[in-house]
PLY file of the C-alpha trace (Angstrom):
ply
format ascii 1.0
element vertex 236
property float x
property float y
property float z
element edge 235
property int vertex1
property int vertex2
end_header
-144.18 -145.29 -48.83
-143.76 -142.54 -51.51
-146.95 -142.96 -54.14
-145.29 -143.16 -57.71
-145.95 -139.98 -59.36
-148.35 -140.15 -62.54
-147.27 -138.45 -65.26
-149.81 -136.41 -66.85
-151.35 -137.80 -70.29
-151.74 -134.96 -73.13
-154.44 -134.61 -75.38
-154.14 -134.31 -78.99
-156.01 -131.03 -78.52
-153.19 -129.87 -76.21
-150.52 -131.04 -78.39
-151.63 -128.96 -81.52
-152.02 -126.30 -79.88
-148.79 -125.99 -78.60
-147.24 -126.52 -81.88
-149.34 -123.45 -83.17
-148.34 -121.49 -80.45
-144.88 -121.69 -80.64
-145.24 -121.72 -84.80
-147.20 -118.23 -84.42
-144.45 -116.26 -81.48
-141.41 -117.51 -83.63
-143.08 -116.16 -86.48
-144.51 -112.81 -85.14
-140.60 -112.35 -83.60
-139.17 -113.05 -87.31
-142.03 -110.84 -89.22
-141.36 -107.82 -86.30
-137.34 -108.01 -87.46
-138.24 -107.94 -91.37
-140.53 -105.02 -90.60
-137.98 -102.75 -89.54
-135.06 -104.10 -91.67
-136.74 -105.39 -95.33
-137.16 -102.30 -97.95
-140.53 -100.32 -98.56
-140.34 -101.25 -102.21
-138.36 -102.71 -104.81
-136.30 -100.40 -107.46
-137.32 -100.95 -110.75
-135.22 -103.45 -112.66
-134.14 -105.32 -109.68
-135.72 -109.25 -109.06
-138.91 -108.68 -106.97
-138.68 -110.11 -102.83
-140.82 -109.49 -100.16
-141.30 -105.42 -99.01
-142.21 -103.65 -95.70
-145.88 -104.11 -96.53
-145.46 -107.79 -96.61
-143.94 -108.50 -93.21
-146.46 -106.03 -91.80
-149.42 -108.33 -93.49
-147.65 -111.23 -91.98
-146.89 -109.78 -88.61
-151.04 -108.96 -88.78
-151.82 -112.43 -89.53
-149.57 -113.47 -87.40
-150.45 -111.67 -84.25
-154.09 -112.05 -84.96
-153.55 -116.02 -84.85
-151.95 -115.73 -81.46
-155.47 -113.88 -80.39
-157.75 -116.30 -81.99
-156.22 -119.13 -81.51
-157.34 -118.78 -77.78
-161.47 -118.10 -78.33
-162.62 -121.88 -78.32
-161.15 -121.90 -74.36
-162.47 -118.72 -73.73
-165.65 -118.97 -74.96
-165.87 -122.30 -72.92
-164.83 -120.59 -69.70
-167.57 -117.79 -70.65
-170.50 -119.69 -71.32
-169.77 -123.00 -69.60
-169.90 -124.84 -72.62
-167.65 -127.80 -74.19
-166.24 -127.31 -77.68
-165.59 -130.83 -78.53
-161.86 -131.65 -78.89
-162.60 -132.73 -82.92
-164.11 -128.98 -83.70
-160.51 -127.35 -81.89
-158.33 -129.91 -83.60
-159.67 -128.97 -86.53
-159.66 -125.22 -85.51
-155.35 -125.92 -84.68
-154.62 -127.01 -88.02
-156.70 -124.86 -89.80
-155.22 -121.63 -88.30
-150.99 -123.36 -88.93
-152.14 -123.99 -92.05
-153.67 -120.72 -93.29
-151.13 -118.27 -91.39
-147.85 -120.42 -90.21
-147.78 -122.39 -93.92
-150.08 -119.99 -96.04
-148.19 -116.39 -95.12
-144.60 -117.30 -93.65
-143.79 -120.70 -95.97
-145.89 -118.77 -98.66
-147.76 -121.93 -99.52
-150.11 -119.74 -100.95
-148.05 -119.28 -103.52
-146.51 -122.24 -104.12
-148.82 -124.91 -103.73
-151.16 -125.09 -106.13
-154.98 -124.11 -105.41
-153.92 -123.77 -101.17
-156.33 -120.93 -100.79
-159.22 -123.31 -102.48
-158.24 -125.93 -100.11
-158.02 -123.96 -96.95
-161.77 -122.41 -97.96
-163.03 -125.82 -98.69
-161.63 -127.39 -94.69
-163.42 -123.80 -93.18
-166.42 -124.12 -95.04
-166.50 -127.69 -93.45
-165.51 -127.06 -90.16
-167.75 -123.84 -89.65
-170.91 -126.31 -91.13
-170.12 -128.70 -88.61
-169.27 -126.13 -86.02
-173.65 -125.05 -87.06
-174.79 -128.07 -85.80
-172.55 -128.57 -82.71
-173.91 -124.90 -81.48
-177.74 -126.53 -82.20
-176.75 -129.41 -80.04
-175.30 -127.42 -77.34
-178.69 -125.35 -76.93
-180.67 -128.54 -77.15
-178.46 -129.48 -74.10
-178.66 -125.78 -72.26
-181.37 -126.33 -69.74
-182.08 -122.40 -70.16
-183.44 -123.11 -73.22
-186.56 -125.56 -73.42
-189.76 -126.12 -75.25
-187.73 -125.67 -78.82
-187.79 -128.77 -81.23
-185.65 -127.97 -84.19
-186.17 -130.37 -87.60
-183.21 -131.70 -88.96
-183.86 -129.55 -91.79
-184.25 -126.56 -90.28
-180.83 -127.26 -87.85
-179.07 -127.98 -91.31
-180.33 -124.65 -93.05
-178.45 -122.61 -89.71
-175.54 -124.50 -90.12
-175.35 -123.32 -93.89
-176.05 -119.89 -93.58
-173.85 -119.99 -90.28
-170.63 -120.94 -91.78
-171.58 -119.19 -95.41
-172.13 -115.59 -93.25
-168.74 -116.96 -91.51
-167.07 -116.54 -94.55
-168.65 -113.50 -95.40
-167.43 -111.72 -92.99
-163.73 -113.18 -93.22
-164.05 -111.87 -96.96
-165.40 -108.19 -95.52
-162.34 -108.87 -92.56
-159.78 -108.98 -95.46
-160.99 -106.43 -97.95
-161.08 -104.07 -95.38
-157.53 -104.33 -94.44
-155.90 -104.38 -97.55
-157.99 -101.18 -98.31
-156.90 -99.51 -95.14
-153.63 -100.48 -94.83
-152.20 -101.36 -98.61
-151.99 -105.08 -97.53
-152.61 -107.73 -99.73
-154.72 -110.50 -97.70
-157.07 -110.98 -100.65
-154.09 -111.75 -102.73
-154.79 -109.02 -105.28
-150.98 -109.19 -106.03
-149.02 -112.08 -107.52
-145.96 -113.44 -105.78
-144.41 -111.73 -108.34
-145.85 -108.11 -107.70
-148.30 -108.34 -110.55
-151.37 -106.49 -109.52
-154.96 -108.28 -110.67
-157.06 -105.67 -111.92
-160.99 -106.12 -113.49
-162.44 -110.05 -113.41
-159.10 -111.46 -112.04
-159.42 -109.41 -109.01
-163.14 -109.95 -108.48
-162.80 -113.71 -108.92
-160.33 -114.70 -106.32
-162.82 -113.60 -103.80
-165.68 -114.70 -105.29
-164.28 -118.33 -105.58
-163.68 -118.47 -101.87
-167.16 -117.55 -100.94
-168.56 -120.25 -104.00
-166.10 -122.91 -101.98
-167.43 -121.92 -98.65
-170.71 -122.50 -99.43
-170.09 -125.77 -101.44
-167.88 -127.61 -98.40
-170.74 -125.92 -96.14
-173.78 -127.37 -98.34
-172.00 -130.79 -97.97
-171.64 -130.80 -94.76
-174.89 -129.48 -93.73
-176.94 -131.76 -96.34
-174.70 -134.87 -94.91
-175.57 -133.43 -91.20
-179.54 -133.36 -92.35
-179.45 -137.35 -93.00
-177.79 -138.28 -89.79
-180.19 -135.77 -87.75
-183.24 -137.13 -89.77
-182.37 -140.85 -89.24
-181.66 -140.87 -85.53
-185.03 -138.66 -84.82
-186.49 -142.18 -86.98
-184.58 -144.53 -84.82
-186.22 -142.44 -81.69
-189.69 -142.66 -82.73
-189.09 -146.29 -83.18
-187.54 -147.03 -79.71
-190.62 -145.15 -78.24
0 1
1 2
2 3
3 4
4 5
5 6
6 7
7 8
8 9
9 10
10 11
11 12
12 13
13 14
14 15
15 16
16 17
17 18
18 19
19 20
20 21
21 22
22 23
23 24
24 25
25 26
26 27
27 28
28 29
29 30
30 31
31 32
32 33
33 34
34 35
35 36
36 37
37 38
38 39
39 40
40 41
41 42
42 43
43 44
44 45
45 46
46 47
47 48
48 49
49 50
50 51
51 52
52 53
53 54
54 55
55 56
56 57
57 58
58 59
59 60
60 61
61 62
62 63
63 64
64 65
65 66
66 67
67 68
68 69
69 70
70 71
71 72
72 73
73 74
74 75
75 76
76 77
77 78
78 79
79 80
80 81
81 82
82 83
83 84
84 85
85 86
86 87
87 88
88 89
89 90
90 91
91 92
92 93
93 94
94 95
95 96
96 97
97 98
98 99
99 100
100 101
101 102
102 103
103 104
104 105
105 106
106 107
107 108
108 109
109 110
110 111
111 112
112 113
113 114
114 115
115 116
116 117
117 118
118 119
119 120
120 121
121 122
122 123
123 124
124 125
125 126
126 127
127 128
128 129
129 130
130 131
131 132
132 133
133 134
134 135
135 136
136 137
137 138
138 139
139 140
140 141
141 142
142 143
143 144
144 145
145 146
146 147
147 148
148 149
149 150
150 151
151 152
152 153
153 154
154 155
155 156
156 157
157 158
158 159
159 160
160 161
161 162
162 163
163 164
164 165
165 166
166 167
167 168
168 169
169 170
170 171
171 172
172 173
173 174
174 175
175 176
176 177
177 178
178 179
179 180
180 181
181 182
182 183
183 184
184 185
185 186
186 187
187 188
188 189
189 190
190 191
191 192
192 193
193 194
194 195
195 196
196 197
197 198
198 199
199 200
200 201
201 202
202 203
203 204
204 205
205 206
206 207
207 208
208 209
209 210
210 211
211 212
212 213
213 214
214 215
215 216
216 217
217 218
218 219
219 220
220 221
221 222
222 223
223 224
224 225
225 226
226 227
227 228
228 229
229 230
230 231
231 232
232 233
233 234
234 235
């Protein structure tokens, strides 16, 4: 007799990640034809809509989602490690969020404080992300002899998600300065360049939320760690 055939259950995990995947090659396809057919710039006097520039910024965002989007499963395969489904859920959304509804639905511009939103969920995610790398060492039998304090393991996780963003600040700077993009959002929906203060404080607010959701996170992280080292000692 024929055995019934089980149909495979999918994770959340795998769900959301098929959604961005398919979000992020539609979109790369539809910013790759408004590369080569949008205008380089707009004449003056005409209403202002998106130029060359920006369909190459979102073609770049774009195509660099489809890369990135793969390292928790590669760094898994690499270093035999398991990134907890919670961490690459959160990893999923954050990545639709910031390129597939920040750069191609422009929810940048027009929701209200998005950028501030999407800084506060990274800042969060890379804190917690700190003390799931601490835990995975604890677990690597390579490494022994090493008792970390909870306040120590909460200090990393700070200055590992605040260097994080750091270097996703540096990331974006960089290419707009190369390449006349405009990831730091120097320039208003409308084409209004930010010059002076304005300019400076976009960026500097994003690192300033960064470390705030981090310091949450981490100080929140601290209690837990310090209370279940207490409920060991107890149990000994």
């Amino acid at each position: 007799m024929k055995k019934p055939t089980v149909r495979r259950k999918y994770t959340w995990t795998e769900i959301i990640g098929v959604i961005l995947l398919i979000s992020l090659i539609c979109s790369v396809l539809y910013s790759l034809a408004r590369v080569i057919s949008a205008p380089i710039e707009i004449p003056e006097g005409e209403p202002y809509e998106k130029v060359k520039s920006d369909y190459v910024l979102m073609l770049l965002q774009c195509s660099m989602g489809l890369i990135v989007m793969f390292l928790p499963t590669l760094v898994s395969r690499r270093f035999k490690i398991v990134v907890p489904n919670t961490i690459c859920i959160m990893y999923y959304v954050f990545l639709y969020c910031a390129i597939f509804l920040g750069e191609v639905f422009d929810f940048y511009y027009l929701v209200p404080h998005w950028d501030t939103m999407l800084h506060a969920f990274s800042g969060a995610t890379l804190g917690a992300l700190g003390f799931v790398l601490v835990d995975i060492l604890n677990k690597d039998k390579n490494v022994s002899g090493v008792s970390l304090s909870p306040f120590f393991v909460s200090v990393f996780s700070f200055s590992f998600a605040l260097a994080v963003g750091a270097l996703w600040e540096i990331y974006e700077f960089s290419f707009d300065y190369f390449l006349g993009l405009n990831m730091q959002k120097h320039t208003t929906a409308q084409g209004i360049e930010l010059v002076g203060r304005l300019a400076l404080s976009d960026t500097m607010k994003d690192i300033i939320i960064d470390a705030a959701a981090a310091l949450v996170i981490s100080v929140l992280g601290g209690i837990l760690n310090k209370r279940k080292q207490l409920l060991a000692k107890k149990e000994q």
